[in-house]
C-alpha positions in Angstrom: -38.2 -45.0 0.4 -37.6 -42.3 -2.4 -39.7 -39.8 0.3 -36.8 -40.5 3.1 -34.3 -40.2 0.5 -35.4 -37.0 -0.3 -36.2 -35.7 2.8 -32.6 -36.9 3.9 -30.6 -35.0 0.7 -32.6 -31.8 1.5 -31.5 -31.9 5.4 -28.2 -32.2 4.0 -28.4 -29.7 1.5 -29.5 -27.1 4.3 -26.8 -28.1 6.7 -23.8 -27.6 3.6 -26.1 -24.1 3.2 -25.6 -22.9 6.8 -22.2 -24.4 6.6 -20.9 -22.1 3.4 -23.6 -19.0 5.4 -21.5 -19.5 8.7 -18.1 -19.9 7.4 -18.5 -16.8 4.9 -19.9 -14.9 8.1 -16.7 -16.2 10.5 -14.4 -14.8 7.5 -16.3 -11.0 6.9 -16.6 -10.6 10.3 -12.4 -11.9 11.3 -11.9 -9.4 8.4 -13.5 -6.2 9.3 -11.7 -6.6 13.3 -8.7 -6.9 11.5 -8.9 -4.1 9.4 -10.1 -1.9 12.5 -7.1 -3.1 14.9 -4.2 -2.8 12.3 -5.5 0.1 11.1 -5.6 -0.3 7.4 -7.1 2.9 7.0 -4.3 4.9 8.2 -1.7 2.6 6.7 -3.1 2.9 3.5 -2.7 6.8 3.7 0.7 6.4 4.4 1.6 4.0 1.8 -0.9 6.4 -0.7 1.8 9.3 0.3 5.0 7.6 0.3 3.9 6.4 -3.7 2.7 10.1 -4.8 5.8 11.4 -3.1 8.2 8.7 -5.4 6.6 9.3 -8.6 7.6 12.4 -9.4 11.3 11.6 -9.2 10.5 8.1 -10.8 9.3 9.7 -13.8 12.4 12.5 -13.9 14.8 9.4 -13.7 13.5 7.8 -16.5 12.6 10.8 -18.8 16.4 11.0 -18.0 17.5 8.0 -18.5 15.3 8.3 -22.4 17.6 11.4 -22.9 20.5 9.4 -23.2 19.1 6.8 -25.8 17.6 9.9 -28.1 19.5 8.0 -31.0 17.7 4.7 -30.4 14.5 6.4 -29.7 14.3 9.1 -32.1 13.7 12.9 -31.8 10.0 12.4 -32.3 9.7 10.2 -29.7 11.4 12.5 -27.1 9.5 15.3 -28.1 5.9 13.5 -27.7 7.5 12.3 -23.9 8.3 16.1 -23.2 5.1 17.4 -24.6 3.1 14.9 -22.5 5.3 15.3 -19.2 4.8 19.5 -19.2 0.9 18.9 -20.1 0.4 16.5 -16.8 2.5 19.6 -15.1 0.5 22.0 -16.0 -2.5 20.1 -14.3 -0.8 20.7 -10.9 1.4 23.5 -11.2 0.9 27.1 -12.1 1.6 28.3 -15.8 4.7 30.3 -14.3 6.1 27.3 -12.4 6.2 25.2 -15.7 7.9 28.0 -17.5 10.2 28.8 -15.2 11.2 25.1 -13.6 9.4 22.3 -15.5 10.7 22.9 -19.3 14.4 23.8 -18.5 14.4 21.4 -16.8 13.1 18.6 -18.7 15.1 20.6 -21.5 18.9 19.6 -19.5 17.8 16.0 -18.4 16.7 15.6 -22.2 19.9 16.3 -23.4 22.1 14.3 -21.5 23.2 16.8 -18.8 22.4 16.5 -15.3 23.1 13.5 -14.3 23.6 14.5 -10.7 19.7 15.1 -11.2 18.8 12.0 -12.5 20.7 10.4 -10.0 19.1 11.8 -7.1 15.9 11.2 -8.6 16.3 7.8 -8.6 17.6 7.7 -5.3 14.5 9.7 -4.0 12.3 7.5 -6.0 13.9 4.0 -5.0 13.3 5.3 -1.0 10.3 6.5 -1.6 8.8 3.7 -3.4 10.3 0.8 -0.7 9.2 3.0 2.4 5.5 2.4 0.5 6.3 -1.0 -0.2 7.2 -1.7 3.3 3.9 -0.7 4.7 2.4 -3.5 2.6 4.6 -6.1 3.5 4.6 -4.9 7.4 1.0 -4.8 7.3 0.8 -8.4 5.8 2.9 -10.3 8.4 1.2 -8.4 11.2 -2.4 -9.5 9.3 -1.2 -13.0 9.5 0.3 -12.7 13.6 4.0 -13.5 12.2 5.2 -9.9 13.3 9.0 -10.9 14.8 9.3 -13.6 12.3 11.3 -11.5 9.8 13.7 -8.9 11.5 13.2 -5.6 10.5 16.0 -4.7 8.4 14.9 -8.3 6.1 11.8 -6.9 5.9 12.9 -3.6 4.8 15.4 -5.0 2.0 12.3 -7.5 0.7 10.3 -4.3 0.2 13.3 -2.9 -1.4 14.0 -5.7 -3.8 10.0 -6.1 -4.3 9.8 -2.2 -5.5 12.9 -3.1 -7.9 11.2 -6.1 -9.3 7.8 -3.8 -9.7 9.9 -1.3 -11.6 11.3 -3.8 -14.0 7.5 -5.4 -14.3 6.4 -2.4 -15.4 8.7 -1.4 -17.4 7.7 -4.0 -19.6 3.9 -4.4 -18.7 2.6 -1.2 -19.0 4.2 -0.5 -22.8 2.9 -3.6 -23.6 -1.0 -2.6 -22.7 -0.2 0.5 -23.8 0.8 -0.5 -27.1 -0.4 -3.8 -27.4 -4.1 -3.5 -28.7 -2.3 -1.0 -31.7 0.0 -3.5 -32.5 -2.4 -6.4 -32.5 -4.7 -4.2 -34.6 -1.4 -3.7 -37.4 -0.2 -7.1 -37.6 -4.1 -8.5 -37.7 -6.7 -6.5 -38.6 -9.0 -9.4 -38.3 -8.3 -9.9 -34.8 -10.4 -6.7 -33.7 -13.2 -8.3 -32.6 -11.3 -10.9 -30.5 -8.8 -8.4 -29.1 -11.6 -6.4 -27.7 -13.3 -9.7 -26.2 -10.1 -10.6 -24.7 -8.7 -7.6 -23.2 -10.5 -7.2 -20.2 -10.3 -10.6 -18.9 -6.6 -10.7 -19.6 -6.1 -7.9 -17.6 -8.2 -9.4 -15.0 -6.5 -12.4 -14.9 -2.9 -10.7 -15.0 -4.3 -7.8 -11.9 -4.9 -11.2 -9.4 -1.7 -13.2 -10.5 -0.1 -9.5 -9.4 -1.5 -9.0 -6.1 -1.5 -12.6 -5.2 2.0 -13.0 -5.9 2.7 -9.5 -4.0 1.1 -11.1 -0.8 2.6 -14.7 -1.1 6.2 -12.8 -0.9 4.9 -10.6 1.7 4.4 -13.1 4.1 7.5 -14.4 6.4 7.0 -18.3 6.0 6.1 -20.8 3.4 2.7 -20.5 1.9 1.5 -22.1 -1.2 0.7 -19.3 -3.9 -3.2 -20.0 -5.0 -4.0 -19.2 -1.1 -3.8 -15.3 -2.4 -6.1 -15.7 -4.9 -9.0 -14.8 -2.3 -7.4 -11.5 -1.4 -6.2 -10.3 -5.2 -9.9 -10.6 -6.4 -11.6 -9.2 -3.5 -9.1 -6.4 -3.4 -9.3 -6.3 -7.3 -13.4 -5.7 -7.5 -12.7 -3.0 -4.2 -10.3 -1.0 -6.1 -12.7 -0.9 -9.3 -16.0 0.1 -7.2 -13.7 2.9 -5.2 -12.4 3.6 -8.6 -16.0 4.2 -10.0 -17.1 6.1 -7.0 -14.2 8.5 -6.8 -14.3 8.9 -10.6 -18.2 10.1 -10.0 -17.5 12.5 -7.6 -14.5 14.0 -9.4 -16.9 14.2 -12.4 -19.0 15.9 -9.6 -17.3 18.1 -8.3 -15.2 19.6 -10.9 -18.4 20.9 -12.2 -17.9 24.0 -10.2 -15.8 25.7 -8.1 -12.9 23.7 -7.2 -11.9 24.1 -3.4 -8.4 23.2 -4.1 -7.2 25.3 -6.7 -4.3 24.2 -8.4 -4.0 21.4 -5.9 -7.2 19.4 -7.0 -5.2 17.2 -9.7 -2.9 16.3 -7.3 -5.1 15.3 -4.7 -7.4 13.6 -6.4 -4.5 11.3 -7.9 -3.5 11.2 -3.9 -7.0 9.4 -3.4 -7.0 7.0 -5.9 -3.6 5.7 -4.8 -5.3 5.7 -1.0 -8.4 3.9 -2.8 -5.9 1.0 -4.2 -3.8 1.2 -1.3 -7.1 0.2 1.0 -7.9 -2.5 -1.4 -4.9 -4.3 -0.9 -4.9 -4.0 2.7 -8.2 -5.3 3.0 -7.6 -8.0 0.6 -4.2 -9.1 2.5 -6.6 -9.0 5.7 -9.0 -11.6 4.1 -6.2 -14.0 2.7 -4.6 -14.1 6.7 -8.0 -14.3 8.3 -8.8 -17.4 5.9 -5.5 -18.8 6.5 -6.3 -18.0 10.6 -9.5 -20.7 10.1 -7.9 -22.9 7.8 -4.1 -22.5 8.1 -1.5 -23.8 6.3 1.1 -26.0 7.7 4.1 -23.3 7.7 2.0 -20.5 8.6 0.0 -22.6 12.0 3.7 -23.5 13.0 5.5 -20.4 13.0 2.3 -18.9 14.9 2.5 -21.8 17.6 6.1 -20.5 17.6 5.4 -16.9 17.5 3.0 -17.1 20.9 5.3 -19.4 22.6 7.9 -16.9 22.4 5.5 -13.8 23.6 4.4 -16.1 26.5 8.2 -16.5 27.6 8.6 -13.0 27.4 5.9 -11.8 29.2 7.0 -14.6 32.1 10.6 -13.2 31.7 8.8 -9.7 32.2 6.9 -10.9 35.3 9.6 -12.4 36.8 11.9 -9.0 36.7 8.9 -7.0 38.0 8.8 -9.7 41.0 12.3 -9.2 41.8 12.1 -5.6 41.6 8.9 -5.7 44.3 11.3 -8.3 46.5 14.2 -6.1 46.2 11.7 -2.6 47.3 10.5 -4.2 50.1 13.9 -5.4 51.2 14.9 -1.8 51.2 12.3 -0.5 53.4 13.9 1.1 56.4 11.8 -0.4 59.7 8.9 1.4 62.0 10.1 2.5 64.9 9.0 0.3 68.0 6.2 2.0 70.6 7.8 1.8 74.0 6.6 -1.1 76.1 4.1 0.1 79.1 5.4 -2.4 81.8 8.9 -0.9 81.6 11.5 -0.2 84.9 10.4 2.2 87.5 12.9 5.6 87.6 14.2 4.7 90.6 15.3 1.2 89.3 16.6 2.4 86.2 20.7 3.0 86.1 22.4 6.4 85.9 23.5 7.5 82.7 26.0 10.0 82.8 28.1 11.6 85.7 25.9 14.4 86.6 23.3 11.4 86.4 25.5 9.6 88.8 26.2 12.1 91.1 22.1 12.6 91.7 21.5 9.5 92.5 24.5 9.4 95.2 23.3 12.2 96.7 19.1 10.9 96.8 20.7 7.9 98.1 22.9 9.4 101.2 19.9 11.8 102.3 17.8 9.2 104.0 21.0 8.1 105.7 21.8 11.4 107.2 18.5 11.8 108.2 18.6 8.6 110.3 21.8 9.3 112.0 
């Protein structure tokens, strides 16, 4: 009795194995043909350029915007922002450029003046930003097959108002980690050793809750939040091995001669946004392929919805293109007939004409003549 018993739970434990084996197989494999036919590759590239091309204005807005709290701030605190600002400019740009653009520049938005500067920036910055953010949520819905849910010009204010929210987040986030572990450190000195046990997984933690709530507003319809979990990890532990990888061959490379020039800073922050860029692609593909084998009830709904309104228009479509292949064969002028081969005899055939007429008269009174 135990042997059967036995023999029974292992039979079942191999089944549940080649169950998890074939479902993890169904979802890798839905994932990598949906990567290839939205082409995440190329999208992330665009998003990648559309974020390098906002930040510069981003950062000219708010160094900006600091210039007119210097009071609250304090000089020092300006002056540390400057310094730091023309030392990542020198990275890119020539020691001539930064003399001659970069610091009087920064010098007249650090004052107060140029406001029509500051304004632009942020203009450039705010379109720059939500034409990136766009490609994400664009590339989501189509991931999920809800494109034509959400009309474009929705989907182009929620990446708006997405990019907006982002701003405000970090605003407050990224001072935080910045300055967080110092201020830990200053109010408890004891807490060293738990601050540095605690750091990394609270930024773990706080990098998925990001990206899954980035792809549950993404997506057109309904979906309950913990079903982006799957794709903020995944995409989470891709950006961190591209991260590593590019990082080692930067290290590399910048050994020797660089290729680039003066360019190589700039390009090599234009891979690392392509590297995250690619990692939330492919993470939004996983979520909308696991959704696609188990889907939720909003999301299976709107797709029954979605293909019942591509198969109308394709039958409207069909329909026009069989009235426009009645109506050209309608038009056709028609073949001339061949003439028939039992048709009159000359003779028989009536005279057409006067001159015609007067021929025949004259064949007919001949025979008469000749008689009399």
């Amino acid at each position: 009795m135990t042997t059967l018993s036995d023999a029974s739970a292992g039979v079942a434990e191999v089944s549940v194995r080649a169950r998890i084996r074939s479902a993890v197989w169904r979802v890798v494999r839905g994932t990598s043909v949906s990567a290839f036919r939205y082409r995440v590759t190329g999208l992330a590239a665009e998003a990648a350029f559309f974020t390098l091309l906002s930040l510069p204005p981003l950062v000219l807005g708010l160094i900006g915007t600091l210039g007119h709290f210097r009071s609250m701030l304090g000089d020092d605190t300006v002056s540390d922002i400057r310094t730091w600002v023309i030392e990542k400019a020198q990275t890119v740009l020539t020691e001539q450029s930064v003399d001659t653009v970069v610091r009087p520049l920064l010098d007249d938005v650090l004052r107060g003046g140029r406001v029509e500067i500051v304004s632009l920036s942020f203009l450039v910055s705010l379109w720059a930003g939500s034409r990136a953010l766009n490609v994400y949520v664009d590339t989501i819905t189509i991931a999920y097959g809800l494109s034509g849910v959400r009309g474009v010009i929705r989907t182009r204010l929620r990446a708006f108002f997405l990019y907006i929210a982002g701003l405000g987040v970090g605003l407050v986030v990224i001072p935080l980690l910045v300055a967080g572990p110092t201020l830990v450190l200053r109010w408890l000195p004891e807490g060293a050793r738990v601050l540095h046990v605690l750091y990394w997984p609270v930024l773990i933690v706080v990098s998925i809750v990001f990206l899954a709530s980035l792809y549950y507003l993404s997506v057109p319809v309904r979906t309950a939040w913990w079903r982006g979990l799957p794709g903020g990890a995944v995409a989470l532990a891709i950006w961190a091995l591209g991260s590593l990888i590019l990082r080692l061959y930067l290290d590399g490379s910048a050994s020797g001669v660089s290729v680039y020039g003066s360019l190589g800073a700039a390009i090599a922050v234009l891979a690392w946004l392509y590297v995250t860029a690619l990692a939330v692609l492919i993470g939004a593909a996983l979520n909308a392929e696991i959704d696609k084998l188990w889907p939720g009830e909003y999301t299976a709904r709107a797709r029954a919805e979605v293909a019942e309104a591509r198969a109308r228009a394709a039958k409207k479509q069909l329909r026009a293109a069989e009235r426009r292949v009645e109506a050209a064969t309608t038009d056709e002028p028609e073949e001339p007939t061949a003439p028939e081969e039992d048709a009159e005899p000359q003779e028989a055939r009536e005279p057409r004409g006067p001159l015609e007429a007067r021929e025949s008269e004259r064949e007919q009174a001949r025979p008469e003549s000749r008689s009399a």
